[in-house]
N, C-alpha and C positions, 0 to 999 in steps of 0.2 A: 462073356457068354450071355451075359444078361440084355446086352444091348442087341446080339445077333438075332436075338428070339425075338424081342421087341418089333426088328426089322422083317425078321419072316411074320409076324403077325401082321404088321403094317399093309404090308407085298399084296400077301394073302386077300386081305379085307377088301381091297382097293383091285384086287383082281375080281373077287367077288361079286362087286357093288360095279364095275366098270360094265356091266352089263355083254359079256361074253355072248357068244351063241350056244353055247350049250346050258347058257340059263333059262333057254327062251321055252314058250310052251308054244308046240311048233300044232299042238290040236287045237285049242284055241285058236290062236291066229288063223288059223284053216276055217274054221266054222264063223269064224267074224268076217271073212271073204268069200264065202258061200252061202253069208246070209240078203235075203233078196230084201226089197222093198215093201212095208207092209200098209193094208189099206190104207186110206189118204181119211182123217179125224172128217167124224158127220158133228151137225150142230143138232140136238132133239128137236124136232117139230116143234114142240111145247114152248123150248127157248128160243125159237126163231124168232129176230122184229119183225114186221111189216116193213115194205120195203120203201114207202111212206106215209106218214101221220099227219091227218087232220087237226090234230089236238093244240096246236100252238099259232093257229090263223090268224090274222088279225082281223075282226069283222069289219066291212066294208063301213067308209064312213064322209062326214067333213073333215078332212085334215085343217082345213083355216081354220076352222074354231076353235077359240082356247075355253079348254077343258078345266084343267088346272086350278082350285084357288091358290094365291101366292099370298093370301092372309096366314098364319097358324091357329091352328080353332083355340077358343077359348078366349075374343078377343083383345089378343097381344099383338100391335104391332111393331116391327122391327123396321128400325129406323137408321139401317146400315150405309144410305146416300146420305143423311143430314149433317148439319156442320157437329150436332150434338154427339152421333154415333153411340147411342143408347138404344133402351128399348123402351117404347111406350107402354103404361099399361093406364088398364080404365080402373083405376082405385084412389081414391083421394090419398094425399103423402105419407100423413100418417100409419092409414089400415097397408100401405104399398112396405113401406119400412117395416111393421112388424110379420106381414108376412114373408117379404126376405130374409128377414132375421132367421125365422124358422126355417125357411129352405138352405140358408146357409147351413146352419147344424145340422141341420138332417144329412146333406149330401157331402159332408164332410172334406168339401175340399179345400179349404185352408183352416185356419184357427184365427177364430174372431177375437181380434187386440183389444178392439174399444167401438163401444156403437153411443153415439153424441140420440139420445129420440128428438134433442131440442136444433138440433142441426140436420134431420135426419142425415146423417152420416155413419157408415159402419168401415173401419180398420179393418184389413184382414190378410194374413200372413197368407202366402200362398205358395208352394212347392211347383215348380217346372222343373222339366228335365230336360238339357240338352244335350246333344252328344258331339262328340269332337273327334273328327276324323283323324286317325296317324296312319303310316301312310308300313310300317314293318310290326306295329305291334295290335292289338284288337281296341277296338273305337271305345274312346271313354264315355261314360254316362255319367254327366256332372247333377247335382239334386243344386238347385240353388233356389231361398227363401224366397221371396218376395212379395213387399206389405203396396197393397194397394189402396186407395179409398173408393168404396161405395156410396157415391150421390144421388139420394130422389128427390128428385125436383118436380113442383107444381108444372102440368103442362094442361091447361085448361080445368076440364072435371076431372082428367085424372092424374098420371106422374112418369116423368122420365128418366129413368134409371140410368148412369153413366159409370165410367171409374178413372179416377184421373190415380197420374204416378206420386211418389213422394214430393215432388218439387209444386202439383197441384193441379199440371195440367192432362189435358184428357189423355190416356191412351190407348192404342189395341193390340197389345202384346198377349201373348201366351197366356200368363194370367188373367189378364181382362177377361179374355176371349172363355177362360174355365168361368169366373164370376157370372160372367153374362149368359152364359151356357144356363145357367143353376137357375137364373132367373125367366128364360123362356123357358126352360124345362117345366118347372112350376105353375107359371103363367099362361105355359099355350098347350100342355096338355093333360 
């Protein structure tokens, strides 16, 4: 008995929900098909653009002339073509090294291991992040340390900032490139 009742409840429900015609609301439908077309949306005067603007022209000029300085003010020159691939600054070595020093900690981008004032050389741990593409699961972001050395070296009246890798020679890796970043930052402005 218990199952038959089950089965007319089932029947029932599923005739219900099967969306019959005498479920329908046959007024509605009727006034959703005798509804017409209403005005077509205005934009307010007030919010209208202009339907062209003067405001982004470029004044008429010399295009051959460079405009440009490719110095950075304060100056630092970068010395991105040379065999040294450092950055020039006008400070004799010593005042060049403790002002690094200071821009190092301040800008906290690695942790200074060891700074030599008598070599001016400063150690410095540095963090990069690379990431590794897979190809079914979401891209890893690996943190890996990395200790670089910071060299100022005498280049006339003032000093060239360089950074070689552990083995000693120069590099321009990811890290360098934060190192040197801290350094023109500083430097140029």
């Amino acid at each position: 008995m218990l199952r038959i009742r089950h089965c007319l409840i089932l029947a029932l429900s599923l005739t219900a929900i099967s969306g019959c015609s005498w479920l329908k609301n046959e007024e509605r439908h009727q006034r959703y098909l005798e509804t017409g077309a209403g005005r077509a949306l205005e934009v307010p005067p007030e919010l209208d653009s202009p339907a062209h603007r003067n405001d982004l022209e470029v004044p008429p000029g010399d295009l051959n002339r460079e405009v440009l300085n490719t110095q950075p003010p304060g100056g630092i020159e970068v010395l991105a073509g040379s065999v040294d691939g450092g950055v020039k600054i006008d400070l004799p070595p010593p005042d060049a090294f403790d002002e690094i020093k200071s821009a190092l900690q301040a800008a906290e981008v690695g942790k200074i291991q060891s700074a030599n004032a008598a070599k001016l050389t400063l150690q410095v741990a540095v963090i990069t992040r690379t990431e590794k593409k897979r190809w079914f699961r979401k891209d890893k972001i690996e943190e890996i340390e990395t200790v670089r050395t910071l060299h100022v070296d005498a280049n006339g009246t003032g000093s060239v900032v360089t950074v070689s890798n552990e083995s000693g020679s120069l590099t321009e890796d990811d890290a360098a490139a934060k190192l040197l970043g801290v350094v023109r930052d500083r430097f140029g402005g």
